[in-house]
N, C-alpha and C positions, 0 to 999 in steps of 0.2 A: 316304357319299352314294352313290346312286342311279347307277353308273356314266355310265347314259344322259342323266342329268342333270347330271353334270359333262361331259361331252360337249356339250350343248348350252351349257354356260358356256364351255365354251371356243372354243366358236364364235361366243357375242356382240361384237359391232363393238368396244365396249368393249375387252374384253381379248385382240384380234386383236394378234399378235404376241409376247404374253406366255410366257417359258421355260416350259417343262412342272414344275422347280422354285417357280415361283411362287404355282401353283394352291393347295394345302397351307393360306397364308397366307389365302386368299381365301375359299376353301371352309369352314374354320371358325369364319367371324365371320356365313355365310351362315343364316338360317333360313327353315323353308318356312311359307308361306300358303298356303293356300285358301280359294277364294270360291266361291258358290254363284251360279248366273247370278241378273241383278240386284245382285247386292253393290256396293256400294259399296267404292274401293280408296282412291283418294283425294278430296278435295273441294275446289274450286276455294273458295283464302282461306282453307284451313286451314294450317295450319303441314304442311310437309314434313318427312317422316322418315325415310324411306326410300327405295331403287331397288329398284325389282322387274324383275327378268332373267322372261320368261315360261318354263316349261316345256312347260305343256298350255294349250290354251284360249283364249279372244280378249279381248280389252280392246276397250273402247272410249273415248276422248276426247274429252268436251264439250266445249263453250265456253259459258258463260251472255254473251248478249245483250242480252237485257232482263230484267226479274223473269220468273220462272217459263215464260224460255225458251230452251230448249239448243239450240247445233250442234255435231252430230258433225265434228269434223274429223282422227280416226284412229282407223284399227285396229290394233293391236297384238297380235302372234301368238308363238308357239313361236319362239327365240331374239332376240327382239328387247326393248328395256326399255323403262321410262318411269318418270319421276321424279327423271332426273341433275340437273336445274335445281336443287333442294333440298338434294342434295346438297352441290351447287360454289356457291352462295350463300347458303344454310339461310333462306332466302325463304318466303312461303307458295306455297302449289299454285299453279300456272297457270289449269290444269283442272278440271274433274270427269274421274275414271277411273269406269268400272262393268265390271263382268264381263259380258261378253255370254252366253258358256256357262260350266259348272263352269271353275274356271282353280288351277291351279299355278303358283306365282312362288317361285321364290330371293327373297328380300329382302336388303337390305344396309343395316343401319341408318346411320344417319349419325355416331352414337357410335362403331359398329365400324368404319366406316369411318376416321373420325378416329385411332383406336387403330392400322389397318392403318400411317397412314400416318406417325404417330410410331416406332412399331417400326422398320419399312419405306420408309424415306423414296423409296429408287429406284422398289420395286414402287408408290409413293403418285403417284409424277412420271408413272410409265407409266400411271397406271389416269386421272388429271384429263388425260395427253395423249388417254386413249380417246374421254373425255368431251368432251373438248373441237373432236376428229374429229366426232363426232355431233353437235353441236350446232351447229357451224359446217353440215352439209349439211342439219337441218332448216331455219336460218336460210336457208341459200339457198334452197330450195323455197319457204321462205315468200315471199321477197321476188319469186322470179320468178309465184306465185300472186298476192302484191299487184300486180306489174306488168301479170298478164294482167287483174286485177279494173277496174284505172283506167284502161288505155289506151282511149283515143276509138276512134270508129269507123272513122278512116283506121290505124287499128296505131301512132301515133306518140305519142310523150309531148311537149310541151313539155319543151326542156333548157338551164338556163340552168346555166354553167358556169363561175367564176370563171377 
């Protein structure tokens, strides 16, 4: 692999703190994509299959709405991923992913991944604790986003509190 590219995997939030021994296991289950801007990565309500770690390039993340209509609500750039949800639940997509420009992604299928973590149960414990990091601080984002979206015009929420 691409020195600079294992570099930037070892800088994603995911595998923040992982031994420099662990990489080995991780890097050989990885394959590279490319999208052409416009592509399609993933589709919101399809089956998930993979994480893609970004190397080059931008992502972007819909929301469908209503029929035939999307909101952006993330950019996704050089060391940053998207697609952990499918992984840690094997759910369909959330989103729609597109590629904004040409993009390079590591992928991690959910097979390999699976295989990582039977081999590797420790390296398996640390990579769903990465996941589970990330997902807990989009969660918070979102809900402090719901809270700026519904509060009235005094700032306050009604709180009723058993």
């Amino acid at each position: 692999m691409n020195p600079l590219h294992l570099e930037m995997l070892r800088s994603a939030p995911i595998f923040e703190g992982l031994p420099e021994e662990d990489f080995p296991c991780i890097e050989q289950r990885l394959i590279v994509l490319r999208f052409e801007q416009d592509d399609l990565v993933f589709r919101e309500g399809a089956p998930g299959r993979y994480i893609c770690f970004v190397v080059e390039g931008q992502l972007e993340v819909v929301k469908g709405v209503d029929p035939g209509r999307a909101v952006p609500i993330a950019r996704i750039g050089p060391g940053r991923s998207v697609g952990e949800m499918s992984i840690v639940d094997g759910s369909t997509c959330s989103a729609t992913v597109v590629a904004r420009t040409p993009t390079m992604v590591l992928a991690l299928t959910r097979e390999h991944f699976d295989a990582l973590v039977t081999e590797h149960p420790r390296l398996g414990v640390e990579i769903y604790r990465g996941i589970s990091k990330l997902l807990a601080i989009s969660l918070r984002q979102t809900s402090e986003d719901l809270a700026e979206a519904r509060t009235p015009g005094d700032g306050r929420l009604p709180l009723s509190v058993p």
